[in-house]
C-alpha positions, 0 to 999 in steps of 0.5 A: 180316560181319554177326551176325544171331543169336546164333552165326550170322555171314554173310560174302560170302553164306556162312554160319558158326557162331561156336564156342568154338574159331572158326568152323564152316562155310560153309554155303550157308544161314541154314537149313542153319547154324541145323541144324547149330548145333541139332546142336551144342547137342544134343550138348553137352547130351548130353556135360553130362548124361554127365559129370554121371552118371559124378560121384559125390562118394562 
C-alpha cells in the first residue's frame, strides 16, 4: 500500500479514497480518484455552508 497524497491509497495498481467511514474505490486511475475525491470535497463544502445557513442563534 502506498499513500501518495493525502487521501489517495494505491494498492495492487488500484486506486482508493481514504474517507472517514473507509475507503471508496477502486478506481482504474491516480486521475479518475483525484476526481471523485474534488467531487467529494465540493459536497462536503456545500453541506457545511447549508448547515450554516439553516443556524440562527435567535
Amino acid at each position: 500500500m502506498k499513500l501518495l497524497e493525502k487521501h489517495l491509497v494505491e494498492i495492487k495498481n488500484k486506486w482508493f479514497i481514504e474517507t472517514r467511514t473507509g475507503y471508496d474505490g477502486p478506481f482504474d486511475s491516480k486521475d479518475e480518484a483525484k476526481e471523485y475525491l474534488q467531487l467529494l470535497k465540493g459536497c462536503d463544502a456545500a453541506r457545511s455552508e447549508f448547515a450554516g445557513l439553516e443556524f440562527s442563534p435567535f
